[in-house]
C-alpha positions as CSV (number, residue, x, y, z in Angstrom):
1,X,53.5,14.2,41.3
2,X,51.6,17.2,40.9
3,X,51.0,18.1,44.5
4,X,55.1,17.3,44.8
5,X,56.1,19.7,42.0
6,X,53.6,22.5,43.4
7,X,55.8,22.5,47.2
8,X,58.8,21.2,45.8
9,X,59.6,24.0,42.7
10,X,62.3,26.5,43.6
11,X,61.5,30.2,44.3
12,X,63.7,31.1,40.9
13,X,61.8,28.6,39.2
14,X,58.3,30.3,40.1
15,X,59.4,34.1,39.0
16,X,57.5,35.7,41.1
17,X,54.2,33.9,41.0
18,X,52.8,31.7,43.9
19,X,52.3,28.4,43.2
20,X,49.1,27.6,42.8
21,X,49.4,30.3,39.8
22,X,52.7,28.0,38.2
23,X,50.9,25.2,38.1
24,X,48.2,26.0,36.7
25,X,50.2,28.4,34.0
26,X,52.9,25.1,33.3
27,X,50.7,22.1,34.0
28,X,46.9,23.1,33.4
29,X,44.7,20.1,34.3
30,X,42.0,21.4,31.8
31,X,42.1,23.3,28.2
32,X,40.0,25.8,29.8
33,X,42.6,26.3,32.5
34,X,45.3,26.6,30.0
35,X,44.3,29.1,28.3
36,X,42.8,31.3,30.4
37,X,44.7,34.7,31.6
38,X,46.5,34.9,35.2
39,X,44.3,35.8,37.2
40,X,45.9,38.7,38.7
41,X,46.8,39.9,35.6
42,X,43.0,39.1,33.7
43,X,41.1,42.2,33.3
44,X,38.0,40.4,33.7
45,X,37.3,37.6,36.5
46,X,38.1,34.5,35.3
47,X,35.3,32.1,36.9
48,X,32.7,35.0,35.3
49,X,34.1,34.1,32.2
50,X,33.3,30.4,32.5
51,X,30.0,31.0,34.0
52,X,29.1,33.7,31.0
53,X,30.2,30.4,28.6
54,X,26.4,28.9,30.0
55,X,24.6,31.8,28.2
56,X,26.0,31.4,25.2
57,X,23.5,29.9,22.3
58,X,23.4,28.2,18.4
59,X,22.4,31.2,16.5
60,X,19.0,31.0,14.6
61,X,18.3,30.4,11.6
62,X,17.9,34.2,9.3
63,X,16.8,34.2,5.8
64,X,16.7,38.1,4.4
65,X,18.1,39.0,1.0
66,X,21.4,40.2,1.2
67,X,22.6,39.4,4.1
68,X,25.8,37.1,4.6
69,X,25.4,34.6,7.4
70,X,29.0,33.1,7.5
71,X,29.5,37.0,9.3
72,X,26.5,37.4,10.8
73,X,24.9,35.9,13.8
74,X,21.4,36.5,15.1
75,X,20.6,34.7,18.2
76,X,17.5,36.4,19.2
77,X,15.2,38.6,16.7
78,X,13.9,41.9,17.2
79,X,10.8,42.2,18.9
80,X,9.1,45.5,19.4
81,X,10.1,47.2,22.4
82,X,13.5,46.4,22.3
83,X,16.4,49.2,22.4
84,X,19.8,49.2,20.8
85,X,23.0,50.5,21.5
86,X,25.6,49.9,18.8
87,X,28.8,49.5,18.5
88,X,31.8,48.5,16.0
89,X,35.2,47.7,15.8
90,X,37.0,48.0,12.6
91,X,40.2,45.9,11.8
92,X,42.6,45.7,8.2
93,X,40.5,41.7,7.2
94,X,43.3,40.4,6.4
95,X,42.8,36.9,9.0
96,X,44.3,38.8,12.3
97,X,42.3,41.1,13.5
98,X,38.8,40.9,13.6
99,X,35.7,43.1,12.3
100,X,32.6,43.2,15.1
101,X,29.6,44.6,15.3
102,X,27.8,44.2,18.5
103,X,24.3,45.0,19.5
104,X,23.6,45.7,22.5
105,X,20.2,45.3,24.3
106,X,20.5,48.6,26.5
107,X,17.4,47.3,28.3
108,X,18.4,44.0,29.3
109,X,22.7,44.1,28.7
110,X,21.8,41.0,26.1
111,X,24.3,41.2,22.7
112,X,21.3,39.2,20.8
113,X,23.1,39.6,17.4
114,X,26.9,40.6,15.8
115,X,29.1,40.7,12.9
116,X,32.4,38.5,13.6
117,X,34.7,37.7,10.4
118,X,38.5,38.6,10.3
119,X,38.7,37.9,6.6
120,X,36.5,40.2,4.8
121,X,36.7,43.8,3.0
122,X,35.9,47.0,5.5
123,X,33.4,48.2,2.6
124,X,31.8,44.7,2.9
125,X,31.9,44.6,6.7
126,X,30.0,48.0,6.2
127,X,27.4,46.5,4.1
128,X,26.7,43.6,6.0
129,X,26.5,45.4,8.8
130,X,23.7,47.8,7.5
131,X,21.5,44.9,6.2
132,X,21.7,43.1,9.9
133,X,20.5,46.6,11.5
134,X,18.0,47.2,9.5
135,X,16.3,43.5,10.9
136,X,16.5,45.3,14.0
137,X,15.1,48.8,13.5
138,X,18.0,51.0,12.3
139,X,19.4,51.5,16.0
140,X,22.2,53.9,17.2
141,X,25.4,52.9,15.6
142,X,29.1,54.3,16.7
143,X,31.4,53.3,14.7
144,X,35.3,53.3,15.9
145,X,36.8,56.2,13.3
146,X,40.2,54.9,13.9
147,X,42.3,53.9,10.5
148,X,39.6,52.1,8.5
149,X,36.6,52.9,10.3
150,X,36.7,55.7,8.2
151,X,35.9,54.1,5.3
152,X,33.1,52.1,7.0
153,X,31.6,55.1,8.0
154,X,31.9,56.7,4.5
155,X,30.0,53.3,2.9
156,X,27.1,53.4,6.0
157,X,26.7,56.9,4.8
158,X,26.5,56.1,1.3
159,X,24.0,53.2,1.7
160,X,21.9,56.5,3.9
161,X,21.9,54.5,7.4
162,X,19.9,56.7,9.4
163,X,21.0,56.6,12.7
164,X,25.1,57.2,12.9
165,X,26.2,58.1,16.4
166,X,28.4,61.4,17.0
167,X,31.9,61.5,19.1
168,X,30.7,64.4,20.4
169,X,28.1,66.7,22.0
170,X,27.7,68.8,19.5
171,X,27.9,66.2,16.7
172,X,30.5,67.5,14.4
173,X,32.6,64.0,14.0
174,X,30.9,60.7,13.1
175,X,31.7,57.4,15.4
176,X,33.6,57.1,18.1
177,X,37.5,57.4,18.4
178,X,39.3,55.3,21.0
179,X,42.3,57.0,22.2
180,X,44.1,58.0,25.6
181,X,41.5,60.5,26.5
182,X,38.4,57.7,26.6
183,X,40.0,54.6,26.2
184,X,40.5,54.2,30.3
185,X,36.9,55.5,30.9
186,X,35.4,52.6,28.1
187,X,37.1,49.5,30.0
188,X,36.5,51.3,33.1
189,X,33.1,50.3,32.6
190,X,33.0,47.6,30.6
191,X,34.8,45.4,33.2
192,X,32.4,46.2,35.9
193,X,29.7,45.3,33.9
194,X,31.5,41.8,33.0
195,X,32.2,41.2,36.3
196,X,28.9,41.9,37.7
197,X,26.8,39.7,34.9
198,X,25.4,42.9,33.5
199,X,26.0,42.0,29.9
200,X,25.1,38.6,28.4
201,X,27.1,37.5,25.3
202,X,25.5,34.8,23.3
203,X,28.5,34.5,21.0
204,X,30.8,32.0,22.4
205,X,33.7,32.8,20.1
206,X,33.5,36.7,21.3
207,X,33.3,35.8,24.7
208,X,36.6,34.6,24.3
209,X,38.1,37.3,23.6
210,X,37.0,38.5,27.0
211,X,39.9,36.1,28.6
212,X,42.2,37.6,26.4
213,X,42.3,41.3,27.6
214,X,44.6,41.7,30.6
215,X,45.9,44.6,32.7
216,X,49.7,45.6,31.6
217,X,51.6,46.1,34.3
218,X,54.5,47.5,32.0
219,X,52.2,50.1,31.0
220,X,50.4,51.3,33.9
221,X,47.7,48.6,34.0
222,X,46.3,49.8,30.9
223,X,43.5,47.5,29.2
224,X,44.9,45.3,26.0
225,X,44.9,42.0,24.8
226,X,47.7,39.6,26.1
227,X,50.3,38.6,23.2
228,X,48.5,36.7,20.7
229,X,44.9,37.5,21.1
230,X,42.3,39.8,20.3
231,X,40.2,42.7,21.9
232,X,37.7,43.2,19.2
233,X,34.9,41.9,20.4
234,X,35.3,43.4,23.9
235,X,35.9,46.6,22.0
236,X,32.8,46.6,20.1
237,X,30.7,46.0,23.1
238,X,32.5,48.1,25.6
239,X,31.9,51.1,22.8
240,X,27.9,49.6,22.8
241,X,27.8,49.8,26.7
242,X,29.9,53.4,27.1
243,X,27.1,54.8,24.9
244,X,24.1,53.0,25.7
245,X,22.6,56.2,28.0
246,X,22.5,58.2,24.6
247,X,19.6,56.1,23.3
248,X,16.1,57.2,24.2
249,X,13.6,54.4,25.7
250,X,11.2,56.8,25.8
251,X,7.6,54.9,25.1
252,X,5.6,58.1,25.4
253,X,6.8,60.7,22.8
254,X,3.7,62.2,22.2
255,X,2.0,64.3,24.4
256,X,-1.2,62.6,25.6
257,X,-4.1,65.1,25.5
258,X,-7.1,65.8,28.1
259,X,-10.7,64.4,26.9
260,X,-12.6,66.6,25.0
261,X,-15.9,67.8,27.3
262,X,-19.0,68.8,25.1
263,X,-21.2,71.8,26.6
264,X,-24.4,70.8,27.4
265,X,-27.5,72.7,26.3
């Protein structure tokens, strides 16, 4: 039957797709396959996707006062040495969109620990996501200024984080605003870096928002989430990754000094 629909179904039936693509869009022979973005229209490779899905890991367990862990995740600890990059997306909580906080390894691409709820406060998203950076070292963090991420970024500063990351060169505006004039240049590399298996996301339910961002062919082939799902997560990281080159790995700070040599006699 399925092999007979797949020749037999009409050219107005298919809508411009091939066939392969209509079956498996009408008659998926998986759940995977169902819901996973047409290809040609899937901003990041679909079998990538599915083979990122083997990375992905039960979080460890974290006791620390203060810190909420039905929002936050830690898959891997700190360990000294490591190197952050961070980055966050800010949505309204009200069980659409989603707040994230990603961490990103710059070292190794790994994403060893995030904030993920879509049902809490930005001022509590704020908080929660001060006490999980602090377990790693008070890294870098950008912090989308777009509509609410204002008000995250007012509460980070009120709770003193050290280290929040400038929009610009000459650090006059806190976080990072996504608009037309980056928001090309932040995919731009973020998909690359998908494709290529340069980032590793432990999270399995932020990896799937990774099938959800698509290329809009009614809108240029801009980068956005297909009707119905999410970019947050991608977001968060792709703002991680886009600044990851602004955080120093320097291990030698200090200027090392030539032995002292006694005169003799």
């Amino acid at each position: 039957w399925y092999d007979h629909t797949e020749k037999t179904t009409t050219l107005n039936d298919l809508a411009g797709l091939d066939r392969k693509t209509y079956m498996a869009c009408n008659y998926p022979k998986t759940w995977q396959e169902g819901l996973r973005t047409i290809g040609t229209m899937a901003a990041f490779l679909p079998e990538v996707i599915d083979a990122m899905a083997g990375d992905c890991m039960n979080r460890i367990k974290v006791v620390h006062e203060g810190l909420d862990t039905s929002v936050a995740n830690i898959f891997k600890p700190h360990m000294i040495g490591n190197y952050y990059s961070v980055g966050s997306d800010v949505s309204h909580g009200v069980g659409k969109d989603f707040h994230v906080t990603a961490l990103l390894n710059v070292q190794t691409g790994e994403v060893p620990a995030d904030i993920f709820s879509n049902n809490i406060t930005p001022e509590y998203f704020a908080s929660q996501s001060v006490i999980l950076l602090k377990l790693f070292g008070s890294p870098w963090w950008w912090i989308e200024n777009n509509d609410w991420g204002r008000t995250v970024i007012n509460v980070a500063q009120e709770l003193r984080y050290p280290n929040l990351g400038f929009e610009d060169e000459k650090k006059t505006k806190l976080g990072f605003h996504t608009g037309d004039h980056n928001r090309a240049d932040v995919w731009g590399r973020l998909v690359p870096a998908i494709n290529n298996r340069q980032i590793r996301i432990y999270n399995v339910m932020g990896l799937r928002q990774f099938q959800d961002i698509i290329k809009n062919s009614d809108k240029n082939g801009r980068f956005e989430a297909k009707s119905g799902g999410n970019d947050d997560y991608p977001m968060a990281v792709g703002i991680a990754w886009f600044k990851r080159k602004e955080v120093s790995t320097d291990l030698t700070p200090y200027k090392v000094h030539k032995s002292l040599v006694f005169a003799g006699r």
